[in-house]
C-alpha positions in Angstrom: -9.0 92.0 20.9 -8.9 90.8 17.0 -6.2 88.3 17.5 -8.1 86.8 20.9 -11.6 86.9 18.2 -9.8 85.8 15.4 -8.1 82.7 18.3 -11.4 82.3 19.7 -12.8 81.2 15.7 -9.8 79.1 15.1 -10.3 77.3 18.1 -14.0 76.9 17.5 -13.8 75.5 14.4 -11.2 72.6 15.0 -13.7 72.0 18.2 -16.4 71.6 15.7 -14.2 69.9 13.4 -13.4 67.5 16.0 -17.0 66.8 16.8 -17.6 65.9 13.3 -15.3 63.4 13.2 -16.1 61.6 16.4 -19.5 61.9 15.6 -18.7 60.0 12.3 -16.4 57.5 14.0 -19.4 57.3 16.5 -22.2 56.0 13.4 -19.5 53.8 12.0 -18.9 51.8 15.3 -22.6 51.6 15.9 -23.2 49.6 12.3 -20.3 47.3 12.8 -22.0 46.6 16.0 -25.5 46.1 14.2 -23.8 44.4 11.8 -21.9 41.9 14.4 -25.1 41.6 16.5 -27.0 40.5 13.6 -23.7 37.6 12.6 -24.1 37.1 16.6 -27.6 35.7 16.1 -27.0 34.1 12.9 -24.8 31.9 14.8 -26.6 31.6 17.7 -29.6 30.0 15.5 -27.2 28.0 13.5 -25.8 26.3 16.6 -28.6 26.0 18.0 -30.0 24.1 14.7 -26.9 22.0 15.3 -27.3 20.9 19.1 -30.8 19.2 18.0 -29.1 17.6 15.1 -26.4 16.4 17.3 -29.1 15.0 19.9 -31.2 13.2 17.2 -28.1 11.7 15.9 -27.0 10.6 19.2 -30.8 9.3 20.6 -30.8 7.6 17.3 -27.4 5.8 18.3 -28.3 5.1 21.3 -31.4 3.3 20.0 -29.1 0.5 18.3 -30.6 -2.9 18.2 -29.6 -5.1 21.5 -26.5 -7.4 20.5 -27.6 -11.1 20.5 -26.3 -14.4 19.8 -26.3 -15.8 16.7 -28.8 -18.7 16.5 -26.0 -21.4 15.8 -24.3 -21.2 18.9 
């Protein structure tokens, strides 16, 4: 019954061993994911920034003086 004990600890401790790491692997997914959710919004506010940019640009295009004729013709 000592080698099934001494089995029984082996096998415990690469269990736990093998918790450890996942649980490690586990923290260090969820901060990339912080960190990508947080670059996520920084571009979500930059494009937004951008789309009314773009539309002041374009309303200010649009608002181009009417094409007339020169008075000499």
């Amino acid at each position: 019954m000592t080698a099934s004990t001494d089995e029984l600890g082996e096998r415990l401790a690469r269990l736990e061993e093998h918790v450890a790491h996942q649980q490690r692997a586990i923290e260090e997914l969820s901060d990339q994911l912080n960190e990508q959710w947080k670059a996520i919004e920084t571009l979500q506010t930059r494009q937004k920034k951008l789309v009314e940019r773009f539309v002041v640009v374009e309303d200010q295009v649009r608002e181009a003086p009417p094409v007339t004729k020169p008075p000499h013709y």
